[in-house]
N, C-alpha and C positions, 0 to 999 in steps of 0.2 A: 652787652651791646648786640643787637642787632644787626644783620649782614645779610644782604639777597641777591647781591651782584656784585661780580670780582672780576680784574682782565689779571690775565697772567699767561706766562710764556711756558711753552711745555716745547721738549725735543729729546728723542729718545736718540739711543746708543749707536755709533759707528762702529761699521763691521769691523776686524781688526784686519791688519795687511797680512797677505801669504807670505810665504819667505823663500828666501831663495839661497840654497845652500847643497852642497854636495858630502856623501859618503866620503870619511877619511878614513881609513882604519888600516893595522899593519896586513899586509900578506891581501890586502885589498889595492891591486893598484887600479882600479877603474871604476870606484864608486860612482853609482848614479844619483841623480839629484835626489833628495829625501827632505827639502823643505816641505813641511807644515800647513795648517790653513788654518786663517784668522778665525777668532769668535765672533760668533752673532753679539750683534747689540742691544741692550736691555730694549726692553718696549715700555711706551707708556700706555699706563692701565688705571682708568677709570672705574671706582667701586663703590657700592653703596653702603654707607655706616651708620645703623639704626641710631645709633647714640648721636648724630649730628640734626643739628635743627637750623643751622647757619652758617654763611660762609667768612664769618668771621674771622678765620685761621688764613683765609688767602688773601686779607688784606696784609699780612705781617709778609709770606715769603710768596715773593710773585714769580719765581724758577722756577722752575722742575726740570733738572737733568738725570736723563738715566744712564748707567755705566755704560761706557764702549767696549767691546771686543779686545781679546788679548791678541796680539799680533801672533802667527806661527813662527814654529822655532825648529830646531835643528830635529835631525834624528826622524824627522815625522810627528813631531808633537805638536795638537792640536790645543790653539791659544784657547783659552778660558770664556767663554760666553758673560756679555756682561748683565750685570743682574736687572731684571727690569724694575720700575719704580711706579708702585702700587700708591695711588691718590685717592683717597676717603673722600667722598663725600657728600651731604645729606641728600636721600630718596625727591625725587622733583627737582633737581639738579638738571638744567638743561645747558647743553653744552654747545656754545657755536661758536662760528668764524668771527674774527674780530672785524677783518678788514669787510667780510659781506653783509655779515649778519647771519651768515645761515645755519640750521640748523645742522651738528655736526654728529649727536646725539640726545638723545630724553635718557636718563638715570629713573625711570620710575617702571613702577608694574613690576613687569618679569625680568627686564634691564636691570640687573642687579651688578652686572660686570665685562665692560668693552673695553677692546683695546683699540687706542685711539689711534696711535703711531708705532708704528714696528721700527725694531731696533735693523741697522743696516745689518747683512749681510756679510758671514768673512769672506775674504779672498782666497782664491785656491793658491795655493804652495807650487813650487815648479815642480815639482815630484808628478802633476798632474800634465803637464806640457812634455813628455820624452816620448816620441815618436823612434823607428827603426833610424829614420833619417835625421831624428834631430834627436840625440842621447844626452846630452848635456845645457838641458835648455837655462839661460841666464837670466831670464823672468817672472813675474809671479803676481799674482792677479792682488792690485789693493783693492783693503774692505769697502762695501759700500758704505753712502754717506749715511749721516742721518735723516729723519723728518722732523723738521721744527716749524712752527706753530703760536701764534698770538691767538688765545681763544678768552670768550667772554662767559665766566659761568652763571646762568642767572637763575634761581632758586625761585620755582613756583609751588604754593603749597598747592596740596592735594587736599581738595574737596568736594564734596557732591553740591555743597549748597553755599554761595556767598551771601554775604548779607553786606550791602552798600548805601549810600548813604552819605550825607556830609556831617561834618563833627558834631559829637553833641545832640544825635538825636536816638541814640538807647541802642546800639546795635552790642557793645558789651554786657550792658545790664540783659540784654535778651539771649544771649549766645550764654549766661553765668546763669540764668535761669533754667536753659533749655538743657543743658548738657554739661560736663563733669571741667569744663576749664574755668580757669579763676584769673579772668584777665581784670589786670588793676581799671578802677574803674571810678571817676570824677568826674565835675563838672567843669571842666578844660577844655577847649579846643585844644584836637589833635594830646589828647590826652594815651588814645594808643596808638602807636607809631610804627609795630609790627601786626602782623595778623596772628591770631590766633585761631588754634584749629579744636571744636568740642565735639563730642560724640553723643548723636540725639538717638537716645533709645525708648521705643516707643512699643504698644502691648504687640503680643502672639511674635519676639524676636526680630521685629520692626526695626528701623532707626537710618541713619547716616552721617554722613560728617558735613557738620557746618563749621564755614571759617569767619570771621569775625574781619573783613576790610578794613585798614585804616581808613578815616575820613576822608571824601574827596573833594576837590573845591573847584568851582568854575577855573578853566582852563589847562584842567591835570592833564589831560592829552596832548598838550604842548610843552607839557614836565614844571609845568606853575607848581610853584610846591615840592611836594614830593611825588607828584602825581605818577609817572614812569616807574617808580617804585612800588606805590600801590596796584596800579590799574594791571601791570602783571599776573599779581599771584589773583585776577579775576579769568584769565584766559582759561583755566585748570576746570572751575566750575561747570555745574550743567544747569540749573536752574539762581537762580536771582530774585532775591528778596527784597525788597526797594523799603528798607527801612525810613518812615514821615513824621516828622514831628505834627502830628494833626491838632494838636492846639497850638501851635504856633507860638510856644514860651518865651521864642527869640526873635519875633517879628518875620516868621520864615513863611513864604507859602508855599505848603505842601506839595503844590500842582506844577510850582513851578521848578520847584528842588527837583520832582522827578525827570521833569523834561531834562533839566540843564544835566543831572546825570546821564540821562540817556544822551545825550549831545555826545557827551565826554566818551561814553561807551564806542558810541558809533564813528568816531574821528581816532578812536584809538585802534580801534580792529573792527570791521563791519559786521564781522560775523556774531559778536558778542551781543550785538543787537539782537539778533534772531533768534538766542537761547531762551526758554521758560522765563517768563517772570513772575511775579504776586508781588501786591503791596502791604506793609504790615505798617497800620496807622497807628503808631504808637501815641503814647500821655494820653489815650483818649479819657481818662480817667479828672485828667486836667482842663477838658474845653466844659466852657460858658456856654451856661443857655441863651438864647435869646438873641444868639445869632445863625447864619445860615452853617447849620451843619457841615462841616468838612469832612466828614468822610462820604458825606452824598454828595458833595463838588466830586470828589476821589472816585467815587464808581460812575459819574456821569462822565467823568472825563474818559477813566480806563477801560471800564468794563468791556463797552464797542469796540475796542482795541485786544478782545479775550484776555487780561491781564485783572484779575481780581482782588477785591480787594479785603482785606482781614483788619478789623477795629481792633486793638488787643490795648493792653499794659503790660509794659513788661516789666513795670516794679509786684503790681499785684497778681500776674499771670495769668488777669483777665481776658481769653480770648486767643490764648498763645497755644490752647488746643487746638484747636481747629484750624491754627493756622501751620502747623507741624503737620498733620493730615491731609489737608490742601497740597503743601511739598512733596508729602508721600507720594500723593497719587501722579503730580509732576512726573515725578520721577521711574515711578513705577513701565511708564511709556516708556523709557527710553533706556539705552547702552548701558549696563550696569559695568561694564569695563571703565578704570577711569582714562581719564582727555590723557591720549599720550603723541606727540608731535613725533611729525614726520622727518626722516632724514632729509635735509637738503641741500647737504655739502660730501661730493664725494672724493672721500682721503684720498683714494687711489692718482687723482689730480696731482697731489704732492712727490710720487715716482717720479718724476722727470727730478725732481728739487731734490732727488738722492745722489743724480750727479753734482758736483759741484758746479757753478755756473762759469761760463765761458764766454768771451766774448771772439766775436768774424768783423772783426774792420780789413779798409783794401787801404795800403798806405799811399804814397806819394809815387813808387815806383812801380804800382799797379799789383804790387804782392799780395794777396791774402792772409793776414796774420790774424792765427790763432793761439790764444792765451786764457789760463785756466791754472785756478791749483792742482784740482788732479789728473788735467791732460801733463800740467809741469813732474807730477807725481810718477804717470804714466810712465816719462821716459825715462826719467832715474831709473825704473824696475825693466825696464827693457833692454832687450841686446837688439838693436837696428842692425845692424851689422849680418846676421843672421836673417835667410830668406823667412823661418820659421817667425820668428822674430818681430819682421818686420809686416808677415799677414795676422799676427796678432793684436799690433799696435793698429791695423787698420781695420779690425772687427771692433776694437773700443772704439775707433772714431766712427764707426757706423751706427753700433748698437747704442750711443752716447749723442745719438741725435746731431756730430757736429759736420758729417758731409750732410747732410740733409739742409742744414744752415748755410753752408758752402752754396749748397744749387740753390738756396732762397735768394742768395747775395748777388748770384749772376755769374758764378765761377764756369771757365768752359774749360772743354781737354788744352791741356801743354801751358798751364795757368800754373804760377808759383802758388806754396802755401808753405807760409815760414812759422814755425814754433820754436820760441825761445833760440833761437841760434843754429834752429838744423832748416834748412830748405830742401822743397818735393815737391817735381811736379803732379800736377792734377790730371789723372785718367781713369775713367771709369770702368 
């Protein structure tokens, strides 16, 4: 089975928490604190794996968690980093945002390995907090959080040349002629349902790679069919083949099959219009005399339009030189690097989403309450009590974005702000 696009969840490791612990030993009575600092958390890592041709494996597991950090421990032992979680998969793998759409990364070319999401951060150990005036600090910095992620993988083949087309009009027979793939091949609509990709070798070390489109049918740009599915792995291409039944064996016209793909082209992605085209008038092997020639309808229509057009068979391979040559020369003009998409979603957006989220409501009594799991975290590991202490706990609420929220709300000096059961007022 076939696979070209998969959503699934990915979220890499939390840093693991400092600790907080003090020197015991005999003939030691004044040990200073000697907690530990958390481990880094695994990252998630994006990889390319020759041996994949499909995303088939991610419709089975849609997770991906990577290990979190080991918390630090006594003595000054630093917790264990947690391991990151290495994800295969096949080269034209393009990686985006679920909820935008955008592009997060391209898996192809020299992209052979990114990391997508860094693992949080450990927390420092109090062993890092002992000052002259503060020797026995009672807190300890937690790991940070993770970054998690609903992303859509969608798998576009890599090819110099598509060949398109609605079903049924020779675009396998021609791609099994020209080049070393053996895609199944019958008289079925929608008889191939994946794309296949051949390599066209041509004299003095000549050639490139053509792919083989599924068939596409009036309205695939609004996903009629499978159309979304096909109309993808054509964004990848540089030049276009406008595969025609020019004998018309199925009551089809030619002229008008191209337009309505072109339609489909241009309502799917604009730009896809604007790539090279040629026509290759296939069965010509099969048209009746003694009507008006279709392949001169084909060059009176296209030609004016610089899109040429190539009579061939591609059962007899009548024609299917020159028309391989014709692509060359295509191609020859333009960017021998292949179509690799741009970044246009930036991770570093998801930093803020390492703190855990928080919410700034004013209650009934005019108080500011603020609540959060790791503001709640926060004060477990702190000593308020202590002035060291308590300028610590107010560097996380600054560096955690939540006084900044505070003065968005309309908070002013000698203003309550109550968390979980401790009240403080507000001074800048």
């Amino acid at each position: 089975m076939f696979a070209d696009r998969a959503k699934v969840f990915i979220k890499s490791g939390r840093g693991g928490d400092g600790h907080v612990s003090f020197r015991r030993e005999l003939f030691v009575p004044a040990g200073g604190p000697d907690g530990g600092d958390g481990g880094r958390g695994g990252d998630i890592i994006f990889e390319v794996d020759d041996g994949l041709n499909t995303l088939v494996d991610f419709r089975q597991v849609r997770k991906y968690v990577a290990k979190s950090g080991e918390p630090g421990g006594k003595k000054r032992c630093h917790g264990a980093d947690g391991k990151d979680l290495v994800i295969k998969v096949p080269e034209g793998t393009v990686i985006k945002d679920f909820e935008t759409g955008k592009v997060i990364a391209d898996m192809s070319g020299a992209n052979r390995r990114e990391v997508i999401l860094k693992g949080g951060r450990g927390g420092q150990g109090n062993m890092h907090y002992a000052t002259a005036t503060m020797q026995a600090p009672k807190y300890a910095q937690p790991g940070q959080e993770s970054q998690e992620l609903w992303v859509m993988l969608e798998l576009k083949v890599i090819a110099d040349v598509g060949l398109v087309g609605f079903p049924n009009v020779g675009k396998s027979t021609l791609l099994s002629r020209v080049s070393n793939a053996k895609p199944k091949i019958a008289n079925y609509h929608f008889t191939t349902l994946d794309p296949h990709l051949g390599v066209v070798d041509l004299d003095d070390g000549a050639g490139f790679v053509m792919a083989d489109i599924p068939g596409l049918i009036e309205g695939a740009s609004r996903g009629v069919g499978l159309g979304h599915d096909f109309l993808r792995h054509i964004e990848r291409t540089k030049v276009l083949i406008h595969v025609v039944d020019a004998a018309s064996t199925e009551g089809r016209d030619p002229v008008e099959d191209i337009r309505t793909i072109n339609e489909e082209l241009r309502s799917y992605n604009e730009e896809l219009i604007r790539r090279p085209q040629v026509i290759a008038a296939n069965k010509t092997d099969a048209i009746y005399s003694g009507y008006e020639d279709p392949v001169e309808r084909l060059r009176k229509a296209f030609e004016p339009e610089g899109i040429n057009v190539y009579p061939i068979s591609a059962v007899s391979g009548k024609g299917v030189r020159e028309l391989l040559y014709g692509v060359l020369e295509l191609l020859k003009n333009l960017d021998a690097k292949p179509v690799v998409f741009e970044k246009e979603f930036d991770i570093s957006s998801l930093q803020a989403g390492m703190n855990l989220p928080y919410t700034v409501e004013r209650n009934e009594d005019g108080e500011y309450v603020v609540e959060g799991p790791r503001i709640e975290k926060m004060l477990g590991y702190t000593n308020l009590e202590s002035e060291k202490g308590f300028v610590f706990f107010q560097n996380f609420l600054r560096d955690s974005g939540v006084l900044e929220e505070l003065e968005k709300a309309g908070i002013e000096e000698g203003d309550t702000v109550r968390m979980y059961g401790l009240a403080f007022d507000y001074y800048k």
